[in-house]
N, C-alpha and C positions, 0 to 999 in steps of 0.2 A: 741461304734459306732453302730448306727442299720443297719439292713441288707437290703441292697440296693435291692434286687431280688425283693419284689415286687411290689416294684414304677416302679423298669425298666421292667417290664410285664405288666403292665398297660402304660409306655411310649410307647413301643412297639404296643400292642391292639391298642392306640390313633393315634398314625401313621399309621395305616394298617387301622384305621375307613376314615380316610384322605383321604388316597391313593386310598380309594372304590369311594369316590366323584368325584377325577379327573382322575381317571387311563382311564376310556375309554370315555373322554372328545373328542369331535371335536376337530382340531387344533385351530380353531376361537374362540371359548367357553373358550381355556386360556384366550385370551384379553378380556372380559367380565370386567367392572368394577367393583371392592369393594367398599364398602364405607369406606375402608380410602383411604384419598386424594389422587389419583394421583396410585394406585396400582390397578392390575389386577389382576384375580386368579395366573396367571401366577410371578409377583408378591411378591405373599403370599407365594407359597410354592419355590422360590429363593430364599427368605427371611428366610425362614426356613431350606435350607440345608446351606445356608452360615453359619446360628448360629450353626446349628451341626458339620459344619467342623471349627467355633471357638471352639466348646468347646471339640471337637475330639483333637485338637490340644493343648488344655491345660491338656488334658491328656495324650496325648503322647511325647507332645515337648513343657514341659513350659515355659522354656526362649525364647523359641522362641513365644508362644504366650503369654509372656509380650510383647515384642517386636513388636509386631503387632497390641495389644493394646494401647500400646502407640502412635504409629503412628495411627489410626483409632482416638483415644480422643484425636489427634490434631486438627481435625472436628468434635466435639460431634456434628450438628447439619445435619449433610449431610451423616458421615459414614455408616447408616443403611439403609438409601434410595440408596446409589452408591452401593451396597451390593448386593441388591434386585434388581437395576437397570439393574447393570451387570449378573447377570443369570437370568434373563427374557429375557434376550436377545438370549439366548439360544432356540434353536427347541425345540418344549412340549416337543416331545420324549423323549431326550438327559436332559434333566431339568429331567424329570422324573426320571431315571435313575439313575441320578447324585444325588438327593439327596432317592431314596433307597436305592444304598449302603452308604452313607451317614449317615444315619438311623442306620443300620449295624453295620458299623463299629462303633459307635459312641456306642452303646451298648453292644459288644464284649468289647469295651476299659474299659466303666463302669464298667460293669462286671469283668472285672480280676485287676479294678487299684487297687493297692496298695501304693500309696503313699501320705497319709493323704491328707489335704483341695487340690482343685484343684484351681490354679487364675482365676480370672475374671475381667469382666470390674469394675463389685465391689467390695463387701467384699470376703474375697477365700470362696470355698463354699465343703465341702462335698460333697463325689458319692450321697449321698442320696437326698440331696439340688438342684444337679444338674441335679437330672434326674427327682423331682419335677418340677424343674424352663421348663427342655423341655417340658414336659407335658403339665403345664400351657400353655406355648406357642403355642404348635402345637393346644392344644385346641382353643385358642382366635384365631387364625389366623385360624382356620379351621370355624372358626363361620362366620369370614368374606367371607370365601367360599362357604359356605352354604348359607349365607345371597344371597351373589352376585347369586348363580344358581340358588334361591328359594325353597332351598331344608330346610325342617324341621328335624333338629336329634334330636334322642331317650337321653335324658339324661343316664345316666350311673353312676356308683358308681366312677369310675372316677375321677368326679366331686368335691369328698374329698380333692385330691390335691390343685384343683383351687383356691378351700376357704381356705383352711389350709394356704395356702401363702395369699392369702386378710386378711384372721387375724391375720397373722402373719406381715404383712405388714403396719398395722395400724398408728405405729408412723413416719415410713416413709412417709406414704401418707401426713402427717403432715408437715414432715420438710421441704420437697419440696413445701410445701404450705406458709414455713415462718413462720407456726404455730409452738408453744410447747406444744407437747404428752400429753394429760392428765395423771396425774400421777398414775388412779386406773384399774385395769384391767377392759376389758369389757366384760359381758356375749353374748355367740351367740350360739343360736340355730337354727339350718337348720331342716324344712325338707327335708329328703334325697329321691332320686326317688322310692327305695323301701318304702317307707312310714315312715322310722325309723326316730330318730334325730339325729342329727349331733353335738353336743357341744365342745364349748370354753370357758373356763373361768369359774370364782367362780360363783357358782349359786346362791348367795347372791348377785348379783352385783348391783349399782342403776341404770347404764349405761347395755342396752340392744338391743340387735338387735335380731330382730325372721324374719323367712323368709321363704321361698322357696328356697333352696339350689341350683337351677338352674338360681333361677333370681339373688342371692348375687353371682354367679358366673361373670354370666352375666356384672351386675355393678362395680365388680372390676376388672374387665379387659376392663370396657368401653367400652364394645358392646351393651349398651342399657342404655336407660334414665331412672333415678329411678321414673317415674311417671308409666312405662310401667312393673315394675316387683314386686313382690309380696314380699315386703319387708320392716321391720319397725324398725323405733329406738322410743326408751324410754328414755330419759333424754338427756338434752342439747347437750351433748359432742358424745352422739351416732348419734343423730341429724346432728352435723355439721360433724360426721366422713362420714356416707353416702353422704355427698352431694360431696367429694373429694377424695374420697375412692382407691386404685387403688393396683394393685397387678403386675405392671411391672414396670421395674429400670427406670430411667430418668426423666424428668421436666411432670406436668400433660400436658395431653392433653386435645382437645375441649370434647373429646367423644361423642356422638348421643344426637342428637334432641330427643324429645318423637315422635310418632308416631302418635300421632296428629296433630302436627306440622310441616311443612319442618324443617331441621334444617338450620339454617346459616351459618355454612361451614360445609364441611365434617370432620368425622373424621380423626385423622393423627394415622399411624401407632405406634404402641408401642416398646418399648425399647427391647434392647436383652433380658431380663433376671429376673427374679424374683429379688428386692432388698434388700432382710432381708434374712437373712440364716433362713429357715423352719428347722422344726422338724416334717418325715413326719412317 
């Protein structure tokens, strides 16, 4: 089993990058709109202590958070948004709060679990899967925050996470699409912000994707339209994996417009959770 300590220092960093965005926000500037549908900053980061006290909670009380999973995916299509609904409703302040120790605890718990896979709404998932998938998440849900107050961030090394789970996610983006996996692996090379590359897969592959390591982040987590980020495939099957691409659990979403374009609806928020168990 690898050692969870330094995904969970970099979940941490990712959270505390977050926290610098909205901590000395106006009270009015939570209600600012995202662009997914129907969320506010305020929102986004409801949205995100709710998932940290699910997954606080499949660590320290798994039957009880089967239990609660199950009840939640007796509405897969409303559970995430009543989620987010209900702590938005919450004063900034007290939200604030609420999901910093939230944050905390949720990482103390990582930190000392001991008790192989943890449950989730999907496959169980390793400390180390789990505090990848947070990562991911706080990342995309912080983009929508940045988006929404116009603020541009600094890519980061980070970023290794977000793709590690987008390549790792490949045949799910598939299956939820109705499609069957290609059966050969894919080659993927990132540039990373520090300049270096990033690699997945047999360097012989016919199927390739090269990129900008901040736009293939970007596009699998559908915060940006692949016409707007700096990212390419090589043969058929890498071809049609970018255009469905996704690195969080549940049905696809619309994802953005290009930025040439209005889009046609808004984005809709993304699922709790990364869907493939990474290896981070």
């Amino acid at each position: 089993m690898s050692d969870p300590s330094p995904v969970l220092a970099d979940l941490r960093a990712e959270g505390e990058a977050l926290d610098g965005l909205v901590a000395g926000l106006a009270a009015d500037r939570w209600a600012v709109p995202t662009p997914a549908a129907g969320w506010t900053v305020a929102h986004q980061i409801a949205h995100l202590a709710w998932t940290d006290q699910q997954a606080l909670r499949a660590a320290t009380d798994p039957d009880g958070f089967r239990r609660a999973a199950e009840a939640a995916l007796a509405s897969p299509d409303t559970f995430v948004d009543e989620g987010a609904e209900e702590g938005a409703r919450r004063p900034p302040a007290d939200l604030l709060a609420h999901w910093r120790a939230g944050r905390e605890a949720l990482h103390d718990a990582l930190a000392s679990y001991t008790g192989g896979r943890l449950p989730w709404f999907g496959p169980p998932m390793s400390v180390t899967s789990m505090a990848t998938a947070r990562l991911m998440e706080t990342w995309a849900h912080g983009q929508d925050v940045a988006d929404a107050l116009g603020v541009v961030r600094e890519p980061t090394a980070r970023l290794r996470h977000v793709a590690h789970i987008g390549v790792r996610a490949r045949d799910f983006a598939h299956v939820v699409h109705g499609l069957t996996p290609p059966a050969e692996e894919f080659r993927v090379e990132l540039r990373a912000p520090d300049g270096g590359l990033w690699t997945w897969g047999p360097e012989g592959a016919a199927q390739r994707v090269t990129g900008d390591a901040l736009g293939f982040c970007l596009l699998v987590t559908q915060r940006a339209h692949r016409d707007d980020v700096d990212v390419r495939a090589e043969g058929a099957d890498a071809e049609r994996w970018l255009g469905i691409a996704q690195a969080f659990a549940g049905p696809p979403g619309p994802g953005r417009g290009p930025r040439s374009a209005a889009p046609k609806e808004p984005a809709a928020p993304d699922g709790p959770a990364a869907p493939k168990e990474p290896t981070a």
